[in-house]
C-alpha positions as CSV (number, residue, x, y, z in Angstrom):
1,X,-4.2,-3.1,-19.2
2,X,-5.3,-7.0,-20.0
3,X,-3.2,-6.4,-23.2
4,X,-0.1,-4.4,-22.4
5,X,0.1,-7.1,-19.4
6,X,-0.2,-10.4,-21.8
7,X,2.1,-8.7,-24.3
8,X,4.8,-7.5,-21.5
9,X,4.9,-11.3,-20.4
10,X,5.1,-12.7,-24.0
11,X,7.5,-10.2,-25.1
12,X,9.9,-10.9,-22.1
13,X,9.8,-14.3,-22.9
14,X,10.5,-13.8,-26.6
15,X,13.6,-12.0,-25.6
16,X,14.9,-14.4,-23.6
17,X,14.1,-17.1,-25.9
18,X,14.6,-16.3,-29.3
19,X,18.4,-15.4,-30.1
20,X,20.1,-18.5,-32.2
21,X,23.0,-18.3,-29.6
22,X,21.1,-19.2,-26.4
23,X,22.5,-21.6,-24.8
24,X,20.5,-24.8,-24.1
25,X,21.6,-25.1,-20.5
26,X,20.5,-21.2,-19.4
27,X,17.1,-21.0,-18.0
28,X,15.0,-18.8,-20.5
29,X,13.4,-17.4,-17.1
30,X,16.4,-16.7,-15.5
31,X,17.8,-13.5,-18.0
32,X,21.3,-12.4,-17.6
33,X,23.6,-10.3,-19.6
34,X,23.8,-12.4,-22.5
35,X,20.4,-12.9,-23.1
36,X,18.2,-10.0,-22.1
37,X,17.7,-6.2,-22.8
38,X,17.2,-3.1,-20.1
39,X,13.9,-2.7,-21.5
40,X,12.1,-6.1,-21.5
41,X,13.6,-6.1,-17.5
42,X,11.9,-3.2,-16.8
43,X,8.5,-4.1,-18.2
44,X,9.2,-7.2,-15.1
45,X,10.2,-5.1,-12.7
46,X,6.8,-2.6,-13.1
47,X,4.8,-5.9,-12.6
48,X,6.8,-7.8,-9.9
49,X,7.3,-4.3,-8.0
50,X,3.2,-4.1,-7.8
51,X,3.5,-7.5,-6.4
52,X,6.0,-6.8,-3.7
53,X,3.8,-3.1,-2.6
54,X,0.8,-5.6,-2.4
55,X,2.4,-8.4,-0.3
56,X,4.5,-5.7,2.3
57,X,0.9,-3.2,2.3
58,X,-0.8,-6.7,3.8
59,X,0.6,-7.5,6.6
60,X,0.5,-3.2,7.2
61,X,-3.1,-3.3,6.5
62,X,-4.2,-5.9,8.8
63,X,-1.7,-4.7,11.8
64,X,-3.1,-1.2,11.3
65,X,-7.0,-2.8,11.4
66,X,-7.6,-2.0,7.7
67,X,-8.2,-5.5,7.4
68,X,-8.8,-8.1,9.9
69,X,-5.6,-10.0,12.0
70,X,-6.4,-13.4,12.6
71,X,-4.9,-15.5,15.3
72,X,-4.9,-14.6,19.4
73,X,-1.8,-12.7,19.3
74,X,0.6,-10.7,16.9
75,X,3.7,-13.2,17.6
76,X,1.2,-16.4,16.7
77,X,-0.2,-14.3,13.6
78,X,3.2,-13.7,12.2
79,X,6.4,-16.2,12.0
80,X,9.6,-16.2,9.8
81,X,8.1,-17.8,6.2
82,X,5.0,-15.5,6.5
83,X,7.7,-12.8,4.5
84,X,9.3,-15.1,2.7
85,X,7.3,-13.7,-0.5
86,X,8.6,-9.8,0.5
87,X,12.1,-11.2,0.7
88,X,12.2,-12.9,-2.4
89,X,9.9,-10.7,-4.9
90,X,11.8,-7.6,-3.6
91,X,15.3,-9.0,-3.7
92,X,15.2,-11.5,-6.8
93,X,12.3,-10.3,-8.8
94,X,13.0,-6.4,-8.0
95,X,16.2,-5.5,-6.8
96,X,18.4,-8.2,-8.7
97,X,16.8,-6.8,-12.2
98,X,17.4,-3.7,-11.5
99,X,20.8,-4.5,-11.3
100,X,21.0,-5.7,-14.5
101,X,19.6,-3.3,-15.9
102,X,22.0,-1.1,-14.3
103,X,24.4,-3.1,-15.9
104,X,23.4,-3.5,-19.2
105,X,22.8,0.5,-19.7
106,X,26.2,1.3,-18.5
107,X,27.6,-1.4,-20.5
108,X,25.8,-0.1,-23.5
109,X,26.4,1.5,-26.8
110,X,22.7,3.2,-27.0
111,X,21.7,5.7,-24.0
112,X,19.3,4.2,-22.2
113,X,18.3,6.9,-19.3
114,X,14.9,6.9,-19.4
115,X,14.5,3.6,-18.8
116,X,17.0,3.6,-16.1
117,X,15.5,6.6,-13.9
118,X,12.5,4.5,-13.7
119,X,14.2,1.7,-12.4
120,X,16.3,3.6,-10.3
121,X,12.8,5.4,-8.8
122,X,11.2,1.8,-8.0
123,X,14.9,0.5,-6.6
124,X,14.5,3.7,-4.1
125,X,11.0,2.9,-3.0
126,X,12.0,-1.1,-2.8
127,X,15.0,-0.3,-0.6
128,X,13.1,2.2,1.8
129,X,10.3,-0.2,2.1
130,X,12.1,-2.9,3.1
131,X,14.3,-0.9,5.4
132,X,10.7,0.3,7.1
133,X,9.3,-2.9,7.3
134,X,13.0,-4.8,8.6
135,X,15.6,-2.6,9.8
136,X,18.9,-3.8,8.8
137,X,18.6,-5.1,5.8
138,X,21.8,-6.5,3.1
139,X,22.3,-3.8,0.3
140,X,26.2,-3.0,0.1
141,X,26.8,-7.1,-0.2
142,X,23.7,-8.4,-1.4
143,X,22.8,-9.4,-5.2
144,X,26.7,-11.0,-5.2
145,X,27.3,-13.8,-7.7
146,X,29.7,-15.1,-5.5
147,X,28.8,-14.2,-1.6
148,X,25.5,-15.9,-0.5
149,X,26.1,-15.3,2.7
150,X,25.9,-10.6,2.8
151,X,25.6,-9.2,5.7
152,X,22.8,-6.8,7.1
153,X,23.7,-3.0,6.8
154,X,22.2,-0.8,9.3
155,X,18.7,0.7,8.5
156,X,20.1,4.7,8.1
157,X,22.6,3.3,5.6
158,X,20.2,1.8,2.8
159,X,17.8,4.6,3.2
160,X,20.9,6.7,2.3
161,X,21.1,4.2,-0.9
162,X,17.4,4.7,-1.7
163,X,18.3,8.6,-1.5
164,X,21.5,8.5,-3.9
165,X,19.0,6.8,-6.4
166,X,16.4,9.3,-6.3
167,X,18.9,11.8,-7.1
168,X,20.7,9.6,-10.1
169,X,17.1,8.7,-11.0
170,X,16.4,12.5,-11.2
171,X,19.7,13.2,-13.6
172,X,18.4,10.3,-15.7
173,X,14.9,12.1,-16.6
174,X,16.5,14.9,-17.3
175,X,19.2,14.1,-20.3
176,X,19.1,16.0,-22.8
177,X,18.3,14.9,-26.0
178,X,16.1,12.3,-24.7
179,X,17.5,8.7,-25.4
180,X,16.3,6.9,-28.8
181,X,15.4,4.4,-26.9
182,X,12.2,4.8,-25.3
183,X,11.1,2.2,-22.3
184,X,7.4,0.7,-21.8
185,X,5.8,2.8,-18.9
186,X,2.7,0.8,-17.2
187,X,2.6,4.0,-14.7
188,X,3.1,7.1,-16.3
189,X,3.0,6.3,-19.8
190,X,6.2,8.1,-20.4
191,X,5.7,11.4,-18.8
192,X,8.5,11.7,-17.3
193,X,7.4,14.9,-15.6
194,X,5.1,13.2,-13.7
195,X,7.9,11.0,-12.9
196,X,10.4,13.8,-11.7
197,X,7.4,14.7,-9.3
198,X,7.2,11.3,-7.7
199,X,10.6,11.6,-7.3
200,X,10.6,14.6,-5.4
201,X,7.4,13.1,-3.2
202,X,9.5,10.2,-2.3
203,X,11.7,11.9,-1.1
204,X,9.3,14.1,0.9
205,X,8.5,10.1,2.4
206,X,11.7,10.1,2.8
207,X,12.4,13.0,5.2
208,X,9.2,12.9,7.1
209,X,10.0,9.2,8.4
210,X,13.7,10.7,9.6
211,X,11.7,13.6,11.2
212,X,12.0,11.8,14.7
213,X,15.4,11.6,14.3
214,X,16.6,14.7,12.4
215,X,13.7,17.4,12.9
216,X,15.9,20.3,11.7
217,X,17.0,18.5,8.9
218,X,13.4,17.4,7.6
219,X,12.5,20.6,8.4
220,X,14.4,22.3,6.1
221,X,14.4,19.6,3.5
222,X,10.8,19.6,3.7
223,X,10.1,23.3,3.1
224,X,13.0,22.9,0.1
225,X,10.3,20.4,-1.5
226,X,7.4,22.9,-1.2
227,X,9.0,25.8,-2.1
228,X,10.1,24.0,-5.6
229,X,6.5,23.1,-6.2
230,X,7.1,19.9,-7.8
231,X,5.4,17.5,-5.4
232,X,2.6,14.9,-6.4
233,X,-0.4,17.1,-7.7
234,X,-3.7,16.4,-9.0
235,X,-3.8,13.6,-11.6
236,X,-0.1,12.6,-11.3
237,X,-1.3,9.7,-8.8
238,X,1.4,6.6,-8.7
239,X,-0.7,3.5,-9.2
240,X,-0.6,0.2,-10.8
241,X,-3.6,-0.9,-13.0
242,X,-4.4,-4.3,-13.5
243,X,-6.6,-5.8,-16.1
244,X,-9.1,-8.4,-16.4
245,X,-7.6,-11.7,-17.8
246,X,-8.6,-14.6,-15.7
247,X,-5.2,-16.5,-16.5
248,X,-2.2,-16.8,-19.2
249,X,-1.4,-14.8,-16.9
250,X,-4.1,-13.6,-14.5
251,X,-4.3,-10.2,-14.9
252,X,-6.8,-9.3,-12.1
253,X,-6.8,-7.3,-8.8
254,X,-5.3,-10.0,-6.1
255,X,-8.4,-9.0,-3.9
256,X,-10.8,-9.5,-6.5
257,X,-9.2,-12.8,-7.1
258,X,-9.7,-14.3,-3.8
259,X,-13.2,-12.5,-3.1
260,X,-15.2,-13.1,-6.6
261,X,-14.1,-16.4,-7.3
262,X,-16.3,-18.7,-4.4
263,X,-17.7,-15.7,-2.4
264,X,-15.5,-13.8,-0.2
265,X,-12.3,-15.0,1.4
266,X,-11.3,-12.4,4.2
267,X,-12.5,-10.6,6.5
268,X,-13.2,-6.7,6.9
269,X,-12.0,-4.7,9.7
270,X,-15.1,-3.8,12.2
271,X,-13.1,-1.0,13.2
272,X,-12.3,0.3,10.0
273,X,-15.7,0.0,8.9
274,X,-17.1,1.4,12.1
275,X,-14.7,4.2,11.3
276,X,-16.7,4.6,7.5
277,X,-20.4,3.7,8.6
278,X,-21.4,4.4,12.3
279,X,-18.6,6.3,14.4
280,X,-20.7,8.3,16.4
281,X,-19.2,11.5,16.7
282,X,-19.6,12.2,12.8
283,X,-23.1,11.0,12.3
284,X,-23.3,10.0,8.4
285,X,-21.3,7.9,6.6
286,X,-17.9,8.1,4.8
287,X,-18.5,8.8,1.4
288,X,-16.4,6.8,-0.2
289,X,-17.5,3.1,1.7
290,X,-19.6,2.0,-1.2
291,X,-16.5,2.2,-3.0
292,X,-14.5,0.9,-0.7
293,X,-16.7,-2.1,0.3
294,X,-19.2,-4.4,-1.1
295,X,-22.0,-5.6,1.4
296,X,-23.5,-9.3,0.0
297,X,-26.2,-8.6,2.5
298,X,-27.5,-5.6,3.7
299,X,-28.9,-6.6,7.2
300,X,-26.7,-8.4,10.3
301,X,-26.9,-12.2,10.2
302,X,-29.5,-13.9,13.2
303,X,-28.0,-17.0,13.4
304,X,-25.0,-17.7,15.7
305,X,-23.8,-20.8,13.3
306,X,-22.7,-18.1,11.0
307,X,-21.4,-15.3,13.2
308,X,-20.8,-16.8,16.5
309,X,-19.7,-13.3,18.1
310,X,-23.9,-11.9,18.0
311,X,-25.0,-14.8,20.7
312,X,-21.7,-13.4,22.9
313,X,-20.8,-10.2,25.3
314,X,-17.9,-8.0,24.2
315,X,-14.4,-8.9,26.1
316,X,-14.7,-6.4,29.4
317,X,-11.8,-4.3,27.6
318,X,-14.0,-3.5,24.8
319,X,-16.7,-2.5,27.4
320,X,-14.3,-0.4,29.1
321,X,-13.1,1.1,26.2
322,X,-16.2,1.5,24.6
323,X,-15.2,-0.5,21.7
324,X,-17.5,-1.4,18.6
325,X,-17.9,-5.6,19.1
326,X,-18.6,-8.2,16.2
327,X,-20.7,-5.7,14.0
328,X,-21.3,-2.1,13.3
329,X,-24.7,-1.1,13.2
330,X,-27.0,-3.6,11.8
331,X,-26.6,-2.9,7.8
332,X,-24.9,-6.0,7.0
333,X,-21.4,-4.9,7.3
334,X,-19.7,-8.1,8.0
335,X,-16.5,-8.8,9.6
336,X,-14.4,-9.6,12.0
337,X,-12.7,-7.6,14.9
338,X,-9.5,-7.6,15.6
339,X,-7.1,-10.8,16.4
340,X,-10.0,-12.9,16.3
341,X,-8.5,-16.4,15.5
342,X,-12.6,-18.2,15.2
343,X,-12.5,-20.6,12.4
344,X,-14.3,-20.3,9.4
345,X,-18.1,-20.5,9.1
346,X,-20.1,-21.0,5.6
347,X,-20.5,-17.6,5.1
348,X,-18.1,-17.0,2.3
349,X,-21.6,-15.6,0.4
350,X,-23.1,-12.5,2.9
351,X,-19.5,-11.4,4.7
352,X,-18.2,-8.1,2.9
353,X,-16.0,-7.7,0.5
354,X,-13.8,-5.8,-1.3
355,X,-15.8,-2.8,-3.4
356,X,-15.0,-1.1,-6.6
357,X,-11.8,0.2,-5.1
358,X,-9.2,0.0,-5.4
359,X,-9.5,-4.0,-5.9
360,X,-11.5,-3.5,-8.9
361,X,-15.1,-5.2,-7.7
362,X,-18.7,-4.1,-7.3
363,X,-20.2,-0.7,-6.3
364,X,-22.3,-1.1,-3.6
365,X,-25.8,0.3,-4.8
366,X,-27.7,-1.6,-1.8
367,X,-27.9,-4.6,-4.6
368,X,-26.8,-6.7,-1.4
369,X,-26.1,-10.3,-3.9
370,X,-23.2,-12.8,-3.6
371,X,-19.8,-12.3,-5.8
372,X,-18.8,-15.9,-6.6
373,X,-18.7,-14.3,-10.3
374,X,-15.6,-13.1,-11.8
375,X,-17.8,-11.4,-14.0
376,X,-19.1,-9.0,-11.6
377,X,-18.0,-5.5,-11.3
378,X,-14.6,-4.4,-12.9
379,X,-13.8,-7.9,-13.5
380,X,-10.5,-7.5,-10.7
381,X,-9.3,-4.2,-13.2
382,X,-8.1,-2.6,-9.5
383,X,-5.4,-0.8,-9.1
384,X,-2.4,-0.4,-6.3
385,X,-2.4,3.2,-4.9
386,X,1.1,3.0,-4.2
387,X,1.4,7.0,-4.0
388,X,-1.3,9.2,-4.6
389,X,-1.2,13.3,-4.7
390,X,-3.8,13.2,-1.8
391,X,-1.1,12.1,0.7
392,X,0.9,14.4,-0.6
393,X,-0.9,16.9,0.9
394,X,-2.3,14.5,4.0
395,X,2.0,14.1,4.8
396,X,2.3,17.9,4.6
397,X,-0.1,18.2,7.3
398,X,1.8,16.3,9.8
399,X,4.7,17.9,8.6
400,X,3.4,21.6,9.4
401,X,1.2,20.4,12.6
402,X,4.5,18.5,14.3
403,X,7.6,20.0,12.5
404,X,6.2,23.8,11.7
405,X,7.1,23.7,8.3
406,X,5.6,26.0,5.7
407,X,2.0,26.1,5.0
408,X,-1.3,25.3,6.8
409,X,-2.2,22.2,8.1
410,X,-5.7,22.2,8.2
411,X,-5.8,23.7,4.8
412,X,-3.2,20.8,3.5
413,X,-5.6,18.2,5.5
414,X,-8.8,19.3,4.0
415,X,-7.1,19.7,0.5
416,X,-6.2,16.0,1.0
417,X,-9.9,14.6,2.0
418,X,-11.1,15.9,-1.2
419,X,-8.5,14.9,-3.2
420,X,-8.7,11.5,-2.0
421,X,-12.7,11.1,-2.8
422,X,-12.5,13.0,-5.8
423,X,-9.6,10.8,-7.0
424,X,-11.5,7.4,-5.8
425,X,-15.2,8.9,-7.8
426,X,-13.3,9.7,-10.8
427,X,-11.1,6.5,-11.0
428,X,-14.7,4.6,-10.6
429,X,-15.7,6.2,-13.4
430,X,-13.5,5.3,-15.9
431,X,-14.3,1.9,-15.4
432,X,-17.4,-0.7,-16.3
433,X,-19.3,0.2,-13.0
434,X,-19.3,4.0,-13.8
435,X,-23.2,3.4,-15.0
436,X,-24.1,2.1,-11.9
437,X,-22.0,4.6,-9.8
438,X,-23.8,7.4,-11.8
439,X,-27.7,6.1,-11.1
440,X,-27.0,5.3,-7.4
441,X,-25.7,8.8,-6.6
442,X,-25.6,11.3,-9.0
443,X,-22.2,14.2,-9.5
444,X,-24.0,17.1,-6.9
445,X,-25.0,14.5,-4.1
446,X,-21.3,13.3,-4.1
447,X,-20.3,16.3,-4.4
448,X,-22.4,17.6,-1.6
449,X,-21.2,14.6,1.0
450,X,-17.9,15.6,0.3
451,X,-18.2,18.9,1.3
452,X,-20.2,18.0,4.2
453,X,-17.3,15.7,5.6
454,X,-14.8,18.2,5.0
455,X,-16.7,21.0,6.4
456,X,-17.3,18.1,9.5
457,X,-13.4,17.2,10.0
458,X,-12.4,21.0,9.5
459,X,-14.3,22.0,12.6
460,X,-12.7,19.2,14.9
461,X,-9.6,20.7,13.9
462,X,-10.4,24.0,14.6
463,X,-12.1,22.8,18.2
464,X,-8.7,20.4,19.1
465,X,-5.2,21.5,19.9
466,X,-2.2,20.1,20.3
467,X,-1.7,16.2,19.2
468,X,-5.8,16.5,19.5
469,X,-4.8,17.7,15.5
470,X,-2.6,15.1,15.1
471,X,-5.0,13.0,16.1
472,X,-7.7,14.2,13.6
473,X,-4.9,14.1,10.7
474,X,-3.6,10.6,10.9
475,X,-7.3,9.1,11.4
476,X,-8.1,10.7,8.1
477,X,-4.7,9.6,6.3
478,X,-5.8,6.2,7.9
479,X,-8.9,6.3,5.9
480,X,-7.4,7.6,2.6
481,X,-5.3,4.3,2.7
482,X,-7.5,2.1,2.0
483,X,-5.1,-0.6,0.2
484,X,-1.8,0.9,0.9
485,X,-0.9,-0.9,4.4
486,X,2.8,0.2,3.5
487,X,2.3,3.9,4.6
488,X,-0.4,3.0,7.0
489,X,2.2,1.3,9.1
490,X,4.4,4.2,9.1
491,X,1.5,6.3,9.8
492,X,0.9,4.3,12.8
493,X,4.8,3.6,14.0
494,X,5.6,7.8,13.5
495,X,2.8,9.6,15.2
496,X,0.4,7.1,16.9
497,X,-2.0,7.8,14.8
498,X,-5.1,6.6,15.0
499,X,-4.8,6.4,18.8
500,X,-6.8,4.3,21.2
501,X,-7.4,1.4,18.4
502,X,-10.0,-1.5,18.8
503,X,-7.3,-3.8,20.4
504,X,-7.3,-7.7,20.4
505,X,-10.0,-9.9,21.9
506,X,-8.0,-11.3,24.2
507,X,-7.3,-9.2,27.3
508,X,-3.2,-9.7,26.5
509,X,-2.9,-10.2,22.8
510,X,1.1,-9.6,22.6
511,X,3.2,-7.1,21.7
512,X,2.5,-4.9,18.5
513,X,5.2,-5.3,15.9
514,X,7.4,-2.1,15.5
515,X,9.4,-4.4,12.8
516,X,8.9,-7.6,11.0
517,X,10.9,-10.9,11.5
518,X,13.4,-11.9,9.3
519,X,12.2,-14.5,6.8
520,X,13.3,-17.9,6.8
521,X,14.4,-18.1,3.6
522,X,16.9,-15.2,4.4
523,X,17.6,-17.2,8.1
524,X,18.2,-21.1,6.5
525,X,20.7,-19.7,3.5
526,X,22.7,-17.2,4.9
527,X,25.4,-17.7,7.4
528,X,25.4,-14.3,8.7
529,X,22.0,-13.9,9.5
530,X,20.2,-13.9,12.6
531,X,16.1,-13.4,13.8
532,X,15.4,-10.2,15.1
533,X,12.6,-9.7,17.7
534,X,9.3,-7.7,17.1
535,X,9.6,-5.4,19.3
536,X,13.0,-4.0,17.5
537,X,12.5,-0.2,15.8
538,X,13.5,0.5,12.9
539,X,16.0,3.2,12.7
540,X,13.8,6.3,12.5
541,X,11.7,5.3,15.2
542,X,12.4,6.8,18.5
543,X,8.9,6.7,19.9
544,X,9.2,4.9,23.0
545,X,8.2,1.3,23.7
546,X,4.1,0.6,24.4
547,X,3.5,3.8,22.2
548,X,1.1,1.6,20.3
549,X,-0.7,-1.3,20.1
């Protein structure tokens, strides 16, 4: 991946820059129709689409206590240029190629479908995500060369958008003959089967997120999807891989960038982790946390100068709730709960970090050392699990435990756990920590914990009822999503799901946001904008206000 990323970025510059009739006065990083082809824009659009899943999944991750939320409240943690980057890499970097490329194919004189339907597939997920994450959002005026100033379509209209692509994108993979020309594919490595099923999963996304709103017609879309048999399935998983170049570009895992360069740089959820290590009611741990997370010390700091929270009583609330304060257990799973706004101590060298994966670090084989190396581990080789067959099945489940549509849902839930660690063993594997992996715990004892877990999770399925299920499915789609905030905050916005979550440290910590703000640099340039509120819903959600927090 180090390679097919530095030659991408050299080879889109060489095509921008190396025609005798570029004009001096055109910005060689600024391609247009003169001076750029549909397949060096796509090999930009693969790259700055990971960057936009990675920036949206963040704020998703720490809202849904994946990671930890800093500041007192939600409306301090979050103002209008905290999405400036979303805005700009999924409009200009994403959305305004695409475009072109759209252009330039139709304009011509060599088909060019293949490389279109993947464009048109990444211009679906763009739009959807951005209508999830805003509401109303600009699509029938925006990329304009001459109207800076497009107005916001409603939310039910741009997902309609993101649909029509999926089907054109569909038609495109399907051509026959196959187009001579051939586009660079850092996902699927042109199998375009694969392809035609991530089409088909997205819209399965798609239809579940309009189930409050049009249960009969997700209903039967749904069951439309399952009976073709052409959904997400065992190594067709949609991820981006990064490589391991330090810069020219930098190459690496954003995570590991920030965490094994001078020690760790944020801070673990205690919920989530109390979720993988010590909830009570399971009794062993998740098996995929030494994956997930990378413990620089394996025993609780003693000294408050580091971790101020272990010389303090929980807030009453937690007490009341019975909420995990400052530290699961006493293993050395270090972080932070949540909305805790405490400056920053020196202890950049013993709070946990990102694991293995998906950022692409160490394996935590109880070696308990700092990572101010960015030699350790998989060097930041991580990858993005933007869409991965395991919540296929895990979005199947809430579809046939709230919507009745075909199949089992325990069987699609516990089909999903074991996809999801077998997918997250198997990727570590094929990467530089697979020796260590290997000695620490060999194929049968994983193999066994799996089986345990499931066999755990299956029977408080069988023993709830009701949204007691629903309950039991969106914690464990919760902690399959380790990295992907984007379908986390769906999750959490559609069902609830995880319920009763660790909630701030302050008694009143705000409203939760059901949307985000509008960035300022969408508010300061254009004439018809104006802020919307966090407590706005998007247009598929109809839960009612308060339903989380």
């Amino acid at each position: 991946m180090k390679s097919k990323i530095l030659s991408l970025v050299m080879a889109f510059s060489l095509v921008l820059v190396s025609s005798c009739d570029l004009d001096l006065l055109d910005d060689p990083n600024v391609p247009t129709r003169e001076n750029a082809s549909p397949e060096f824009l796509l090999n930009q659009v693969q790259v700055d689409f990971a960057d936009f899943f990675n920036t949206t999944g963040n704020i998703g991750m720490r809202l849904t206590r994946m990671i930890n939320q800093p500041s007192n409240t939600y409306q301090q943690a979050w103002i209008p240029q905290s999405f400036n980057p979303i805005w700009s890499t999924g409009y200009v970097n994403v959305l305004n190629n695409i475009a072109l490329i759209e252009t330039l194919v139709a304009e011509g004189d060599v088909p060019n479908e293949r490389t279109l339907a993947i464009a048109q597939t990444i211009k679906a997920y763009t739009l959807m995500t951005l209508v999830d994450h805003f509401g109303e959002v600009p699509w029938s005026e925006a990329l304009s060369d001459t109207n800076f100033s497009p107005v916001a379509d409603d939310g039910a209209s741009v997902y309609q958008a993101a649909f029509d692509a999926l089907q054109e994108a569909r038609a495109n993979f399907t051509t026959d003959p196959a187009p001579p020309v051939q586009p660079t594919d850092l996902y699927y490595g042109r199998n375009y089967a694969r392809w035609l099923r991530l089409v088909n999963t997205l819209e399965l996304k798609y239809h579940l997120n309009r189930r409050l709103i049009d249960a009969a017609g997700s209903t039967a879309a749904i069951n439309a999807l399952i009976a073709g048999g052409e959904l997400l399935q065992e190594g067709d998983d949609f991820y981006f891989q990064y490589g391991t170049s330090l810069n020219d570009p930098d190459s690496r895992h954003p995570r590991f960038a920030t965490d094994y360069t001078s020690g760790g740089n944020d801070y673990q959820s205690t919920w989530y982790m109390w979720h993988l290590t010590e909830e009570g009611f399971k009794g062993f741990n998740d098996p995929r946390v030494r994956y997930y997370l990378y413990r620089q010390v394996t025993a609780n700091p003693t000294d408050p100068d580091k971790l101020r929270c272990i010389s303090e009583l929980p807030p009453a609330h937690y007490l009341v709730g019975g909420f995990p304060f400052c530290l699961p257990g006493n293993r050395g799973y270090w972080g932070r709960d949540h909305l805790n706004p405490e400056g920053i101590p020196p202890d950049n060298l013993e709070r946990t970090v990102w694991g293995l994966y998906p950022a692409g670090g160490r394996y935590d084989n109880n070696s308990a050392s700092p990572v101010n190396n960015p030699l350790l581990g998989n060097q930041g080789a991580g990858i993005q699990p933007i869409m991965l067959s395991a919540f296929v099945d895990f979005m199947l489940a809430e579809a046939a435990q709230t919507l009745g549509t075909t199949g089992d849902p325990r069987e699609y839930l516990t089909s999903a756990i074991t996809k999801h660690m077998n997918f997250v063993r198997s990727w570590a594997l094929t990467t530089n920590e697979a020796e260590v992996v290997e000695t620490f715990q060999t194929p049968e004892a994983f193999a066994t914990a799996v089986t345990n877990y499931v066999n755990f999770v299956g029977g408080q399925f069988d023993a709830a009822s009701g949204e007691g299920r629903m309950r039991v499915i969106g914690r464990e789609y919760w902690l399959s999503l380790y990295g992907n905030g984007v379908e986390a905050y769906n999750l959490y916005r559609r069902t609830g799901q995880p319920d009763n979550m660790q909630p701030g440290l302050l008694p009143n910590f705000g409203t939760f946001p059901r949307s985000f703000l509008y960035p300022n640099n969408y508010l300061t340039t254009n004439a018809n904008a104006s802020q919307r509120a966090f407590t706005d819903k998007v247009f598929w959600d109809n839960n009612p206000d308060g339903f989380i927090d």
